[in-house]
C-alpha positions, 0 to 999 in steps of 0.5 A: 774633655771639651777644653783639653780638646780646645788647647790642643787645638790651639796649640798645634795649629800654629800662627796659621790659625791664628790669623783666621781666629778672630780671636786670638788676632785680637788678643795679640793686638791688644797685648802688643799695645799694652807691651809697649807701656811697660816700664823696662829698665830694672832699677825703676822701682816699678820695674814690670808695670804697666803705665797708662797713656791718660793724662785725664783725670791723673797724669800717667797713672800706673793703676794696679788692676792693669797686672791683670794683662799678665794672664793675657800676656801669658795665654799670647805666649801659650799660642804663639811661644813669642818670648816677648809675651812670657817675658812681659807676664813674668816681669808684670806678675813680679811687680804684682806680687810686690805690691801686695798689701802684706798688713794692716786690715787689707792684707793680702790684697790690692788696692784699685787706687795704687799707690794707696798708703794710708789704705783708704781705696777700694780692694774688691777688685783683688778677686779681678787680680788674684784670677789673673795672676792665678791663671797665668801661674799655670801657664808660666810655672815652668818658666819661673823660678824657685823663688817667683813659684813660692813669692806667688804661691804666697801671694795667691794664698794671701789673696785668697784668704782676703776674698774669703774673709772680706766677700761678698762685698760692694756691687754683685758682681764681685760675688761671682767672680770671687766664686770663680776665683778661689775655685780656679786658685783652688786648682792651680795654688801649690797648697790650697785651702778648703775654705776657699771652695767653701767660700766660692760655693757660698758666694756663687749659691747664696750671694749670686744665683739668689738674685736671678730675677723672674725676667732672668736678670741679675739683680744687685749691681748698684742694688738693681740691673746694670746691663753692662756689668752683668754680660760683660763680667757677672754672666761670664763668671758665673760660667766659667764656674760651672765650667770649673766645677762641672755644674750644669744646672749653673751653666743653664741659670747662666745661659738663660741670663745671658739669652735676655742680655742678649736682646740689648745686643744691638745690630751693629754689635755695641751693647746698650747700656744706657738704662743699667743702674752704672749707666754713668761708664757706659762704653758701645763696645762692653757696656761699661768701661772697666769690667772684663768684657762680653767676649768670654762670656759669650764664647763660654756659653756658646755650645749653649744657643747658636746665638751666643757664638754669632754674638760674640763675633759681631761685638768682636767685629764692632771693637776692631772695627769702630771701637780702638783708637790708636790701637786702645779700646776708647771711650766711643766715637768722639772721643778721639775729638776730645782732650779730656779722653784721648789717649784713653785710660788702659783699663779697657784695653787690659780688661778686654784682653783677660775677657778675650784670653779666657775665650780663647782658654775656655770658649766653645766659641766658633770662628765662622757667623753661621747661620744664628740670627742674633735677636737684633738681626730679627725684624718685627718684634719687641720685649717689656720688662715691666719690673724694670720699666725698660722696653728694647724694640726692634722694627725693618728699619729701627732698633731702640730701648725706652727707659724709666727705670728709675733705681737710685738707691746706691748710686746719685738721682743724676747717674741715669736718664730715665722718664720714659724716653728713649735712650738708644735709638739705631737706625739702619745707615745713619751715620758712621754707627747707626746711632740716631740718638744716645743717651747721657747721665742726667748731669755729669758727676765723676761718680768713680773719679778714677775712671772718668775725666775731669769735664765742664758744663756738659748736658746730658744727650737724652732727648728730654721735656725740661722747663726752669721755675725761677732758678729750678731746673726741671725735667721728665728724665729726673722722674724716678716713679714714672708709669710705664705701658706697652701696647702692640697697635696695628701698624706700631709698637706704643710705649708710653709713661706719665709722670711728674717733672722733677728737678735733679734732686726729685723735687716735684712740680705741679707739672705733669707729662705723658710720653709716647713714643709710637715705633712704625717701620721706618719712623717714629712718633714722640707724643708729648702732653704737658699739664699742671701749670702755666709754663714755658717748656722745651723739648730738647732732641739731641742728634748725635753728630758724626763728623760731616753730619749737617742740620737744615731749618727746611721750615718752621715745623721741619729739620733735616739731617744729612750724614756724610756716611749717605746721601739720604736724607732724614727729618724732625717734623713737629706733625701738629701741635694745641698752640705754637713753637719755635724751632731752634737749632744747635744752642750749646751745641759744645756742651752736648758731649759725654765721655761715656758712651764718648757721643757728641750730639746736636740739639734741637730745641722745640720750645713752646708756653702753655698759657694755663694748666690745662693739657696741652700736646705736641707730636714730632716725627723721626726718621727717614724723609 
């Protein structure tokens, strides 16, 4: 009744309302955007497609996931009867239905590498095909004709039919949005299957709500946690299921996921992914590049808590405000600066605008902030997850999560950064973002070469201990094992991790470390012990680097740092230290870029040598001056 309610509501109020819906604005901004890729002229062979603008790392690529703008492009239809949009989604969804794998062991699905002959890509992402083709045949059915409802209708059930032979397969989240798809193919198909449902409850119940953790967070992405895929698609499924199928124990398990998801929602409304098990597409604005988004996952949960509305408002705010690039969704705010991501890929843009239809379709979503406080919005407080050893903390002036989670085993040693330091840090005004320090993969592999460019020489933006033995490199951000403690102190936060130095492949050395990093109100303390051998080691802190943003030797232990967002003044102050250092600024400063979260930073190198095994600490101070 809710959302029979919701549709008429939408449909009556017309273009008014829809430049109030913040919504709905935006689902008509990114599909006006897509529109415009749109191969046109009927006697191209991919007649309907959707052509990506991204010329890193393939040259103007169709990919076939981008079809999926064909529920987007009919839900703007249903809103704003454009016939543009009806259109576009008939034309799209007809080249779809044309490359629909029809032999051999992937029949009835899509491969996500297109053109794919030899059937050698990956095919998981047919779920992510088939609930778009589905959800926009309900919409468009009356438009097409006698022969587009049967070539549809044939390919939903082909589609099907691959998902309940081949799931559960590859990282969890396609478990859950398997189980919604077969269940809402279910609903419009003209000639369902019962084993679809049969498959869809197996996926939800016994490859999904299975690896709920104590923590309440969903295990199986990459074999561990990844932040960003679970509330950005996983969470958002498993919703829209129980939603379907009018299941409220499963809309609470998927409310309760979502309320701990929630606390790395950071205060700007970008979502911290930087110690997820696929850190390696983190992206501000979803936490990763290509699942569908956290919008729908927000808005379907929000007559669940107050905070899930207010969230998915904030984040909404943060992509129309900090995230396009010339009307795409980028990488993040230095991509424009680089070749290598700009113009960006269209998944994004594509993926975000199915999460922002289904919002808009089956949301209890509110179009006014209210009075939730989402927990970034709260001051004083912090949460350790000791399981996976990533603590999110939140002081007046700071907000910052600390990791050394270190789960490996799906995904290379190089694909997170880890070791207890810090992989996020906001603080309030700092440059264009807030951001003071991000985080990088520990050394950039195009782990998923189709989605992430072609680049050179790049080192990683975590701030890090790092020390190279004859032609070994070593550091604490490789150290997979590291302990990690939490402790209230009286007037701070103290999280600290020892461990031992690593080289990328987890070779040990005879060095050990202990970091802590002590949260104040408006500052920071990193304490660093270093023991084990003789060694000539460097603290490296990258800065991220807004443009204007300027860096000033003021002595021997003192940098400070000016953006040209404020005219305040922050530091970097090595407080004391058991034998001497060198300060330096800026070397390599090129190389310390990343496409994901699309950051460009500033080193500053603290180097110093031990002269023996014994311990040796250094203390460094930042924040506000």
């Amino acid at each position: 009744m809710r959302i029979t309610i919701l549709f008429v509501l939408l449909i009556v109020s017309g273009n008014l309302f829809a430049q109030k819906d913040p919504y709905r604005a935006t689902l008509q901004s990114l599909c006006d955007v897509l529109l415009t890729t749109q191969i046109s002229k009927s006697s191209d062979p991919n007649f309907g497609a959707l052509v990506c603008r991204s010329a890193n790392p393939e040259n103007h690529p169709i990919h076939s996931r981008a079809a999926e703008a064909v529920y987007p492009f009919a839900v703007a239809y249903k809103l704003t009867r454009k016939i543009q949009y009806r259109d576009a989604a008939i034309k799209l969804g007809n080249w779809l239905v044309k490359i629909q794998e029809t032999k051999g062991k992937n029949a009835g699905g899509w491969s996500e590498s297109w053109p794919d002959p030899e059937q050698k890509g990956w095919h998981g992402t047919t779920t992510d095909q088939l609930i778009s083709l589905a959800g926009a045949y309900a919409i468009l059915k009356p438009w097409l004709n006698a022969a587009e409802i049967e070539s549809w209708n044939h390919t939903m059930n082909a589609a099907a039919d691959y998902i309940v032979a081949t799931f559960p397969l590859g990282n969890i989240n396609y478990n859950p949005t398997g189980a919604a798809t077969l269940l809402y193919t279910y609903k419009v198909a003209a000639r369902p299957k019962q084993s679809w449902l049969i498959k869809a409850d197996s996926l939800m119940n016994n490859s999904t709500l299975n690896f709920v953790t104590s923590d309440n967070f969903l295990s199986g992405e990459g074999k561990g946690v990844d932040e960003g895929y679970n509330i950005a698609q996983s969470i958002g499924y498993i919703a829209l299921y129980a939603l379907l199928k009018d299941d409220p124990r499963i809309r609470q398990i998927a409310a309760n996921l979502l309320k701990t998801h929630t606390l790395f929602v950071y205060p700007n409304g970008t979502i911290d992914n930087s110690w997820g098990t696929r850190a390696f597409k983190w992206n501000y604005e979803s936490g990763t590049k290509t699942a569908p988004g956290v919008y729908f996952s927000f808005a379907l949960l929000a007559d669940m808590d107050p905070q899930f509305g207010a969230a998915g408002l904030k984040c909404l705010e943060y992509l129309n405000t900090h995230a396009m690039q010339d009307g795409w969704i980028g990488y993040g705010p230095h991509a424009a600066n680089h070749s290598s991501s700009s113009p960006p890929c269209n998944y994004s843009t594509f993926a975000r605008a199915q999460s922002i239809a289904l919002a808009i379709e089956y949301g209890a979503k509110t179009n006014a902030p209210g009075k939730a406080l989402l927990p970034a919005q709260q001051l004083n407080w912090y949460r350790f997850f000791p399981d996976i050893k990533v603590a999110v903390i939140r002081t007046p002036k700071m907000m910052a999560t600390v990791s050394a989670y270190g789960e490996i085993r799906r995904y290379p040693r190089e694909s997170v950064c880890r070791g207890g330091s810090i992989t996020n840090l906001w603080y309030d005004g700092f440059g264009a973002n807030g951001f003071l320090q991000s985080s990088s993969v520990s050394a950039y592999d195009r782990t998923e070469a189709m989605h992430m460019p072609v680049e050179k020489n790049l080192l990683p933006l975590t701030s890090r201990i790092e020390f190279t033995k004859d032609t070994a490199y070593y550091a604490n951000i490789f150290e997979a094992d590291g302990e990690m403690n939490v402790l209230q102190e009286a007037d701070h936060v103290k999280v600290s991790t020892a461990g031992n130095m690593q080289t990328i492949k987890g070779v040990k050395s005879a060095s050990s470390y202990s970091l802590t990093n002590r949260f104040y109100d408006s500052y920071l303390v990193k304490e660093i012990t270093v023991k084990g051998e003789d060694q000539q080691y460097r603290i490296v802190e990258p800065i991220v680097k807004d443009k204007g943003t300027t860096f000033r030797l003021k002595n021997d232990s003192t940098v400070i740092i000016k953006t040209a967002a404020s005219n305040e003044e922050w530091e970097l102050k090595v407080l004391n230290s058991t034998l001497p250092y060198k300060i330096t600024l800026g070397k390599d400063a090129d190389r310390y870029w990343s496409p994901f979260p699309g950051v460009e930073a500033y080193p500053v190198i603290i180097s110093f040598s031990t002269g023996s095994a014994a311990p040796q600490t250094l203390k460094i101070a930042l924040g506000k001056k």
